[in-house]
Backbone atoms as SQL, in Angstrom:
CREATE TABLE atoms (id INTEGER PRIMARY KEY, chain TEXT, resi INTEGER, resn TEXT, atom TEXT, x REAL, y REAL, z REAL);
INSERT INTO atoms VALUES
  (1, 'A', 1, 'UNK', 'N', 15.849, -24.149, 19.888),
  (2, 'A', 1, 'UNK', 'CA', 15.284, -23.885, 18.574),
  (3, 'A', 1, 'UNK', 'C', 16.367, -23.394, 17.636),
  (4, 'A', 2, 'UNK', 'N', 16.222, -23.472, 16.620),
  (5, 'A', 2, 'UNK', 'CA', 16.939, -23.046, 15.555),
  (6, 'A', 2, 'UNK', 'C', 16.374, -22.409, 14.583),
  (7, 'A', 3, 'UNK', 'N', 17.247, -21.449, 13.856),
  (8, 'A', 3, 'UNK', 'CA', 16.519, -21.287, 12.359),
  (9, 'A', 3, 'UNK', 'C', 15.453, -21.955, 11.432),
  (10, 'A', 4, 'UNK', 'N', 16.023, -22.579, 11.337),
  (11, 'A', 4, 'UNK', 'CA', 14.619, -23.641, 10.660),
  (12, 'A', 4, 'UNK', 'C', 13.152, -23.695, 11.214),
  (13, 'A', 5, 'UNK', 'N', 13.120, -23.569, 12.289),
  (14, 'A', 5, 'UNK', 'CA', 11.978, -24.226, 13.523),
  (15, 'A', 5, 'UNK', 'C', 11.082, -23.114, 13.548),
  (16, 'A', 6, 'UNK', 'N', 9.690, -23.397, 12.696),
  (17, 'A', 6, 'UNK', 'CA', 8.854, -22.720, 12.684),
  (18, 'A', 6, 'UNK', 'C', 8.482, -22.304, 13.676),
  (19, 'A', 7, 'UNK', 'N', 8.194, -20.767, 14.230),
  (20, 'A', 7, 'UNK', 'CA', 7.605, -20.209, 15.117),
  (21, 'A', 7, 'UNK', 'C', 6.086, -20.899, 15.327),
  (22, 'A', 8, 'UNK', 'N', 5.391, -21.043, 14.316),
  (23, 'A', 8, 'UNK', 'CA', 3.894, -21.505, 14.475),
  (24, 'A', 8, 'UNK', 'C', 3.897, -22.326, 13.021),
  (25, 'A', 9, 'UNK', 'N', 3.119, -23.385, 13.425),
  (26, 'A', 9, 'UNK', 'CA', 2.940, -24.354, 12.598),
  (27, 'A', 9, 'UNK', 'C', 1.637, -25.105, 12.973),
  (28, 'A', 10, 'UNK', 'N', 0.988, -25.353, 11.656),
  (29, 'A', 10, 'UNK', 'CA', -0.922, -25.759, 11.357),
  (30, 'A', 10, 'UNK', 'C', 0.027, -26.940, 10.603),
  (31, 'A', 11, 'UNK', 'N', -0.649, -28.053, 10.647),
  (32, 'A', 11, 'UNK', 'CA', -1.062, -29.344, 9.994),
  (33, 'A', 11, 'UNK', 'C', -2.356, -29.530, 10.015),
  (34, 'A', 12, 'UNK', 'N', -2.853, -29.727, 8.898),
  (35, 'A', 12, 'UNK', 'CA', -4.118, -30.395, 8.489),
  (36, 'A', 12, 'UNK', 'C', -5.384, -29.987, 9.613),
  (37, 'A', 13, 'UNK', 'N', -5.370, -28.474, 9.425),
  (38, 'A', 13, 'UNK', 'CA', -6.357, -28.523, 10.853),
  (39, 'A', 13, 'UNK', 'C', -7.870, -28.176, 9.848),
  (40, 'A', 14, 'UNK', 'N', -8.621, -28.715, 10.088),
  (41, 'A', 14, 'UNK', 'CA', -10.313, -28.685, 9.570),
  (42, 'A', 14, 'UNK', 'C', -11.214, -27.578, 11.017),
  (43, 'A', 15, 'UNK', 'N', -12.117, -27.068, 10.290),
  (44, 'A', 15, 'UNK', 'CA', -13.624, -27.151, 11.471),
  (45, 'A', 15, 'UNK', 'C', -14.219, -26.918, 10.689),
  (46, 'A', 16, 'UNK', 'N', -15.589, -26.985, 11.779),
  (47, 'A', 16, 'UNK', 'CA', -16.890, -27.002, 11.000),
  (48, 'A', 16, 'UNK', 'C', -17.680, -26.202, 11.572),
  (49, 'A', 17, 'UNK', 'N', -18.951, -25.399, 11.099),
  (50, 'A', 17, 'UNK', 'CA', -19.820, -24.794, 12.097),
  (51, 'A', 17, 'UNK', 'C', -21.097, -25.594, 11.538),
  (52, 'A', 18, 'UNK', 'N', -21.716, -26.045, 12.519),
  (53, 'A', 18, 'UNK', 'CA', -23.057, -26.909, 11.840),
  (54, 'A', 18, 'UNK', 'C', -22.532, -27.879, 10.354),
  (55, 'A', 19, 'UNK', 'N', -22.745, -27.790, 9.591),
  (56, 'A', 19, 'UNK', 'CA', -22.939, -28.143, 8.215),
  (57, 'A', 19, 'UNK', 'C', -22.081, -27.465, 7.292),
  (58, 'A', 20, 'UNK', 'N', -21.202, -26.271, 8.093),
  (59, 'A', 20, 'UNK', 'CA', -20.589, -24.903, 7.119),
  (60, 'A', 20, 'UNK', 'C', -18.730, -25.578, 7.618),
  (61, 'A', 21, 'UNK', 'N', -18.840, -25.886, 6.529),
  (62, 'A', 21, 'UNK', 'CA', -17.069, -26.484, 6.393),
  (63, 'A', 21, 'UNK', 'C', -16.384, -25.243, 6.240),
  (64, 'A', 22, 'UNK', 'N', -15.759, -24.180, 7.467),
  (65, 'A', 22, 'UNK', 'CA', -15.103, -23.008, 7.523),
  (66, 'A', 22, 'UNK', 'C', -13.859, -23.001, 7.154),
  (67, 'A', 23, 'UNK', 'N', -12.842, -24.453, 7.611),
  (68, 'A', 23, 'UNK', 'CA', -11.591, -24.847, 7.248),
  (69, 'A', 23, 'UNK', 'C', -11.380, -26.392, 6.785),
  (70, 'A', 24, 'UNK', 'N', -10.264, -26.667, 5.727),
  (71, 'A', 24, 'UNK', 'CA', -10.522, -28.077, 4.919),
  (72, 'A', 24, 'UNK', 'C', -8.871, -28.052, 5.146),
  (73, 'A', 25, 'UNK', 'N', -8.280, -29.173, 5.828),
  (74, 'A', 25, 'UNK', 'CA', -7.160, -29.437, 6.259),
  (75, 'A', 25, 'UNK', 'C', -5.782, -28.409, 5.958),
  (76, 'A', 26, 'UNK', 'N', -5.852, -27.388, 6.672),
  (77, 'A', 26, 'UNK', 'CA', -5.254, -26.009, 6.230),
  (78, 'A', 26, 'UNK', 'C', -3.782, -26.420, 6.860),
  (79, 'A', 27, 'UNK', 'N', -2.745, -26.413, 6.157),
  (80, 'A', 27, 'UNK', 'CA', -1.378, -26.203, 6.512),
  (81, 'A', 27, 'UNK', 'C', -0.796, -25.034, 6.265),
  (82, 'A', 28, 'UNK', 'N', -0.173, -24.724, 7.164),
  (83, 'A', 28, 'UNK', 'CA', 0.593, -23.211, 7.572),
  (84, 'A', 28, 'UNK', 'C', 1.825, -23.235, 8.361),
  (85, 'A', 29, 'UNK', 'N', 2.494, -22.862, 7.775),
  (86, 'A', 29, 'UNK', 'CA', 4.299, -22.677, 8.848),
  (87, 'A', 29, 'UNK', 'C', 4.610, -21.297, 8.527),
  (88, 'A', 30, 'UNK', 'N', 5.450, -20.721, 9.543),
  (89, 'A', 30, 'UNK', 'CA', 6.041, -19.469, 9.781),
  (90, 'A', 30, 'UNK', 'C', 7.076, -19.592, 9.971),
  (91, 'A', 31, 'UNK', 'N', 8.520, -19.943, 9.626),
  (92, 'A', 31, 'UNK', 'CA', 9.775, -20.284, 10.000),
  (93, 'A', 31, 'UNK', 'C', 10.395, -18.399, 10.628),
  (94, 'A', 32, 'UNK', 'N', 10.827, -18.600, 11.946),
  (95, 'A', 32, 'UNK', 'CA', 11.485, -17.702, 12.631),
  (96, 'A', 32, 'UNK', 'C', 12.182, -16.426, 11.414),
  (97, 'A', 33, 'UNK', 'N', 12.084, -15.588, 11.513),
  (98, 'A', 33, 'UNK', 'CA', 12.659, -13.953, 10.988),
  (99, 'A', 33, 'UNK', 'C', 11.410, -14.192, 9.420),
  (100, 'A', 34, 'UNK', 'N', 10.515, -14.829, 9.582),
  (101, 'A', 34, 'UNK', 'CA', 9.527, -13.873, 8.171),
  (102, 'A', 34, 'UNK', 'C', 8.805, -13.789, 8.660),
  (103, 'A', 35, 'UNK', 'N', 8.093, -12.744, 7.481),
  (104, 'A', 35, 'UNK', 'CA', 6.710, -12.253, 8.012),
  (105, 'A', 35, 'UNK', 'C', 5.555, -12.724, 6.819),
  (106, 'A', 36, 'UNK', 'N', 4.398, -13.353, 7.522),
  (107, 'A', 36, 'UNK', 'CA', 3.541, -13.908, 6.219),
  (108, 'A', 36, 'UNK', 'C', 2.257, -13.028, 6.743),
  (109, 'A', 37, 'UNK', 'N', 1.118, -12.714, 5.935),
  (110, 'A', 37, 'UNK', 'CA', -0.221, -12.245, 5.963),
  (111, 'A', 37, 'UNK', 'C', -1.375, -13.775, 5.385),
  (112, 'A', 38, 'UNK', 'N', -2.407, -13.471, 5.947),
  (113, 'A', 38, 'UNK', 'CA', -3.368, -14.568, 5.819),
  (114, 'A', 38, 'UNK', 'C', -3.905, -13.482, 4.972),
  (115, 'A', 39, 'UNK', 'N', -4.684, -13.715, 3.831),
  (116, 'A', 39, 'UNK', 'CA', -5.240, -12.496, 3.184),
  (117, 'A', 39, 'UNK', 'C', -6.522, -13.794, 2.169),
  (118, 'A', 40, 'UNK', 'N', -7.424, -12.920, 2.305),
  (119, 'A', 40, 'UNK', 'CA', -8.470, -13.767, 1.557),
  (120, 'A', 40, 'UNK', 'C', -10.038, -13.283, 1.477),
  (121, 'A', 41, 'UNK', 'N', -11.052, -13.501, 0.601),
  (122, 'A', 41, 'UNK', 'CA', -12.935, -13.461, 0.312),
  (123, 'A', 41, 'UNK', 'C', -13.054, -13.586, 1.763),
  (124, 'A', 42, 'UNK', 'N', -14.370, -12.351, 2.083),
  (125, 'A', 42, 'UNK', 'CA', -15.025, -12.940, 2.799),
  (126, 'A', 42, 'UNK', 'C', -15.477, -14.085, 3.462),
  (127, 'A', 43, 'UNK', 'N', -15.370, -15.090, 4.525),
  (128, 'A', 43, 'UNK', 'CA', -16.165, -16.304, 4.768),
  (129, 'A', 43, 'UNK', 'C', -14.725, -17.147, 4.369),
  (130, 'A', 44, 'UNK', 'N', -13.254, -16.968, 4.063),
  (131, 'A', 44, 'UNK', 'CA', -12.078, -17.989, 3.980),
  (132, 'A', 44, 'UNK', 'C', -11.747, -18.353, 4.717),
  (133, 'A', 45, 'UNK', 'N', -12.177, -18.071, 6.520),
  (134, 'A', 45, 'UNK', 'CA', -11.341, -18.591, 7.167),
  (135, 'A', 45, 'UNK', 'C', -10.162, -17.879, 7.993),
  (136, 'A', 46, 'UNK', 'N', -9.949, -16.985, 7.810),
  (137, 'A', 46, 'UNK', 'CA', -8.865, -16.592, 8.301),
  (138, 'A', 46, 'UNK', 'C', -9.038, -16.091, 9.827),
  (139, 'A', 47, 'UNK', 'N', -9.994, -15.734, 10.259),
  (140, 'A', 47, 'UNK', 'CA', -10.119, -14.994, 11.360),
  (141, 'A', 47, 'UNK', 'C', -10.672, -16.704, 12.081),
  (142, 'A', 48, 'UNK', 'N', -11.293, -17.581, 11.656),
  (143, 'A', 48, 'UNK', 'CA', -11.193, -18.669, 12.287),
  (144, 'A', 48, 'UNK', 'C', -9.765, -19.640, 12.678),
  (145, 'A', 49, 'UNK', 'N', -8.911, -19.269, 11.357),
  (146, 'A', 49, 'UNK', 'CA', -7.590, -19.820, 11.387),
  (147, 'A', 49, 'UNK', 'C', -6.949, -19.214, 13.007),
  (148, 'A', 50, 'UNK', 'N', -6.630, -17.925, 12.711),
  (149, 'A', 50, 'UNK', 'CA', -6.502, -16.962, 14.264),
  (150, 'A', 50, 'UNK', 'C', -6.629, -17.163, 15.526),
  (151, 'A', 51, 'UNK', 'N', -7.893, -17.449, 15.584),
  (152, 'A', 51, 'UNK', 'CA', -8.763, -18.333, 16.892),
  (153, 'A', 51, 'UNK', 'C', -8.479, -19.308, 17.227),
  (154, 'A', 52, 'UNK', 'N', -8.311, -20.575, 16.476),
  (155, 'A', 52, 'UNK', 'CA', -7.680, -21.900, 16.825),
  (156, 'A', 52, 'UNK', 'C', -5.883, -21.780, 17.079),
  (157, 'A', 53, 'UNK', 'N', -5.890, -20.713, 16.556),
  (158, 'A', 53, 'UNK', 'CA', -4.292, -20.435, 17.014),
  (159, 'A', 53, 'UNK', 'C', -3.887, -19.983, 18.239),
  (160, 'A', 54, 'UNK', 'N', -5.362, -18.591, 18.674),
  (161, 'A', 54, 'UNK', 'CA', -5.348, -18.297, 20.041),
  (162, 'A', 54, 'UNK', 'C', -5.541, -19.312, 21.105),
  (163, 'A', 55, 'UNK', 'N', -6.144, -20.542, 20.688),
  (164, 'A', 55, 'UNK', 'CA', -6.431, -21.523, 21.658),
  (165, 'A', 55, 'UNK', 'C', -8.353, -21.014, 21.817),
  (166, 'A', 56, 'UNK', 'N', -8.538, -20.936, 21.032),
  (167, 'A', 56, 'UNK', 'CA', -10.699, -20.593, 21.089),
  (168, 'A', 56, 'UNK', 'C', -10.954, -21.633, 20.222);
């Protein structure tokens, strides 16, 4: 790996719960030595973003 080479990286990831579109093709990179926050309204997603990251 190198500098460049995002620690964690989202392409276009969607879900759905029933009928409730929770995520709409969300891209996200973290390139090695920063630090980013997911920050957002109630019901944005973020704690779903998390989960698909944990592998849930």
């Amino acid at each position: 790996m190198n500098a460049t080479t995002p620690i964690i990286e989202f392409k276009t990831v969607s879900k759905n719960f029933g009928g409730v579109q929770a995520l709409r093709q969300v891209s996200f990179a973290v390139p090695r030595g920063e630090i980013h926050a997911l920050v957002g309204e109630n019901g944005a997603g973020k704690s779903t973003l998390i989960r698909i990251c944990g592998g849930g």
